[in-house]
C-alpha positions in Angstrom: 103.7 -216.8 -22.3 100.8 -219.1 -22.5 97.1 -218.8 -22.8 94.6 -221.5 -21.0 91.6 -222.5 -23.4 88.1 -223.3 -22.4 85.1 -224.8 -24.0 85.6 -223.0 -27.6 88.0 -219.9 -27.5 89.0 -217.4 -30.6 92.7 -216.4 -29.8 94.1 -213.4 -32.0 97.8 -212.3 -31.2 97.7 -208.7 -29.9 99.8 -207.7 -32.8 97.0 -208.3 -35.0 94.4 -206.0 -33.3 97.1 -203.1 -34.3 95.3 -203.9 -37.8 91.6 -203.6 -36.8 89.6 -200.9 -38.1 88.4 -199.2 -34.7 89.0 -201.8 -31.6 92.7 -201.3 -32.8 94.7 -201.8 -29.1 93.5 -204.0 -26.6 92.6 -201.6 -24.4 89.9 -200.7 -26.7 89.1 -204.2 -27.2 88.6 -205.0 -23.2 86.6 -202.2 -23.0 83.7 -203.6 -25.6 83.0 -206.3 -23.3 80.7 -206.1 -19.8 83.2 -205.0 -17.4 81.3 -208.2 -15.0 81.8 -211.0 -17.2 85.6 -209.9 -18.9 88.0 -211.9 -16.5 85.4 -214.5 -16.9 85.8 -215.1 -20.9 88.6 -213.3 -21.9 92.4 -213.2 -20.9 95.6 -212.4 -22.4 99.3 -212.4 -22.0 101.6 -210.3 -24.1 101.5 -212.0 -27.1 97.9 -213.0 -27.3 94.1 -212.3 -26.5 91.0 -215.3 -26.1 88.0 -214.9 -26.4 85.6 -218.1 -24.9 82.3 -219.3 -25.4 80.6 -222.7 -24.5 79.1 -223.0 -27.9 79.9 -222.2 -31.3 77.0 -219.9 -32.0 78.9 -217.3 -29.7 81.9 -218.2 -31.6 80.4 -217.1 -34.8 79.5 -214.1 -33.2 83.2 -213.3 -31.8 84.3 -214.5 -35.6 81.9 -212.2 -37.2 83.3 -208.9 -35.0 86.9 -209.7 -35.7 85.7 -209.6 -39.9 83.7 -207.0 -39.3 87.5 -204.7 -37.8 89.0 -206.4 -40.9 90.8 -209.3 -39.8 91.1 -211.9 -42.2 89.9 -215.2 -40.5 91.0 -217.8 -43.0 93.0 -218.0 -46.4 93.4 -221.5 -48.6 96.7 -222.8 -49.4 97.0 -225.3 -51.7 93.9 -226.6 -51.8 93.7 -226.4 -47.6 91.9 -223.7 -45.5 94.3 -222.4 -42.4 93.3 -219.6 -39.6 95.5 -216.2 -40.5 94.4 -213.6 -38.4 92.7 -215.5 -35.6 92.3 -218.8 -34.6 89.3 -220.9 -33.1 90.7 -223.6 -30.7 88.1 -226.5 -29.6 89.8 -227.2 -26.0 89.3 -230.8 -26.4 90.8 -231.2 -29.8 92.8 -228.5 -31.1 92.9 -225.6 -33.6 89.3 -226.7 -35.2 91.4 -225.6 -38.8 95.3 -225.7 -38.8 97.0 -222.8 -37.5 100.7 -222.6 -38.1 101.2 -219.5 -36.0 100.1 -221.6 -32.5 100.9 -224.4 -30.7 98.0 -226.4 -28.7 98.9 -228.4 -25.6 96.2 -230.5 -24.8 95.0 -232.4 -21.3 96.9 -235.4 -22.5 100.6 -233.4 -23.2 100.2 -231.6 -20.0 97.5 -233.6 -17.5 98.0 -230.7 -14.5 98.0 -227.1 -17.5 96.7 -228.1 -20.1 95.0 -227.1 -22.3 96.6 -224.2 -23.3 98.3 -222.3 -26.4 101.5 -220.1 -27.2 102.4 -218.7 -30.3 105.1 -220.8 -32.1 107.9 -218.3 -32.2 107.6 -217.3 -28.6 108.8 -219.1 -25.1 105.7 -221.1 -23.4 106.0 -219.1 -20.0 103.9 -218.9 -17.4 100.4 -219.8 -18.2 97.6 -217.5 -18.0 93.9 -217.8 -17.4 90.4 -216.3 -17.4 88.6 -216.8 -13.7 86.2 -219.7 -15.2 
């Protein structure tokens, strides 16, 4: 399946929360956010989970949280900094750091879906979206 991004959106694959410290199932995740605004920011499929914001000061936030359950956002290789346990994706251009584990499709790929991601290894689907 496939996840539609907005504005600036963190995406971690469900199978990663397993691996947080105490928001480990998504249940437990949904239920940190106001119950009023969840549809409207966050959405998920079966593989993964966004998180939106309209500016990169609530991304920071959203980064800091994921950290703070013991994700690890970022690792260098060779020289290079990639996303590893998350991945921030600026809906206009793309992962804003490479991110091997997703695909972007942007307006331009698909004009009437896009944009949207998927995890590599997994089929595209149907496409799935927050209410904003």
């Amino acid at each position: 399946m496939s996840v539609k991004v907005n504005f600036f959106s963190v995406i971690v694959p469900i199978e990663n929360i397993k691996k947080c410290k105490e928001y480990n199932t998504l249940t437990k995740v949904l239920g940190r956010y106001n119950q009023e605004v969840v549809d409207k920011i966050t959405c998920h499929d079966t593989y993964l989970l966004k998180d939106s914001a309209m500016n990169y000061y609530d991304i920071e936030d959203i980064l800091k949280f994921w950290k703070r359950q013991g994700l690890i956002l970022t690792e260098k290789r060779n020289g290079q900094e990639y996303w590893k346990d998350v991945c921030v994706i600026n809906a206009s251009r793309g992962p804003t750091l490479p991110c091997d584990w997703l695909e972007f499709i942007s307006n331009k790929e698909d004009s009437i879906n896009g944009p949207y991601v998927y995890s590599k290894d997994k089929p595209r689907g149907k496409i799935v979206k927050s209410s904003i």
